[in-house]
C-alpha positions in Angstrom: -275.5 40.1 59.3 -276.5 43.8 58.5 -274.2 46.5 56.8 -274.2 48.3 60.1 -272.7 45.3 61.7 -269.6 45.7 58.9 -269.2 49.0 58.2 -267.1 51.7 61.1 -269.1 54.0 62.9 -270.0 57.1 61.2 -267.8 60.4 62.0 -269.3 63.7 61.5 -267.2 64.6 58.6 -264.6 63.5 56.6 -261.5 64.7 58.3 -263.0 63.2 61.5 -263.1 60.1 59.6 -259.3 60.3 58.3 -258.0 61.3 61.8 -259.8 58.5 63.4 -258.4 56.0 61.1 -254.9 57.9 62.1 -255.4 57.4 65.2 -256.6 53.7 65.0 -253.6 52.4 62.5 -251.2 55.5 61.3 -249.2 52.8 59.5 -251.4 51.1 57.6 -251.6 52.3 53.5 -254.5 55.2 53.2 -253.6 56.0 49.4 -252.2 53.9 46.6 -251.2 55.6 43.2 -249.0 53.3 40.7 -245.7 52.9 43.0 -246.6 55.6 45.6 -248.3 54.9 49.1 -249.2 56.8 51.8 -250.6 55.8 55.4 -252.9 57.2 57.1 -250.4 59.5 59.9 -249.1 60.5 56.2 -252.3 61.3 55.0 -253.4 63.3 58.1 -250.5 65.3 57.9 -250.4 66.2 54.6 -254.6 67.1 55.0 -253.3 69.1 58.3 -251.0 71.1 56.6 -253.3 71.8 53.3 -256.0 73.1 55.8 -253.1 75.5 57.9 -252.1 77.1 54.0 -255.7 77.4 53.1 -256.3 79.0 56.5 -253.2 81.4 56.4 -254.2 82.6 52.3 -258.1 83.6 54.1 -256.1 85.3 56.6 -253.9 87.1 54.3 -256.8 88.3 51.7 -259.1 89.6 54.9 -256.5 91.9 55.9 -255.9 93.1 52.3 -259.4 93.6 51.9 -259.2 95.4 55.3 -256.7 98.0 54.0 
């Protein structure tokens, strides 16, 4: 058996990656710290809305630099 025959197929990038796992099982555990777990729609969601704030702060400081 070769790796390729174990391992996912590749995605792009990273997010790609994490919404195709989503997408495959949004219930299964994604991130595991002490007592705390996430799953993967979880995960997504929380990535989603990270990359909405960090788009809306770029926003914001292009139209103050605009002024």
């Amino acid at each position: 058996m070769k790796g390729s025959d174990i391992l996912p197929p590749a995605q792009p990038t990273v997010v790609q990656m994490l919404a195709a796992a989503a997408q495959a099982a949004p219930e299964r555990e994604a991130l595991v710290f002490g007592e705390r777990r996430l799953d993967y729609a979880g995960y997504l969601a929380g990535v989603a809305a990270f990359a909405k704030e960090l788009q809306s702060q770029q926003e914001e400081l292009q139209k103050t630099n605009l002024e």
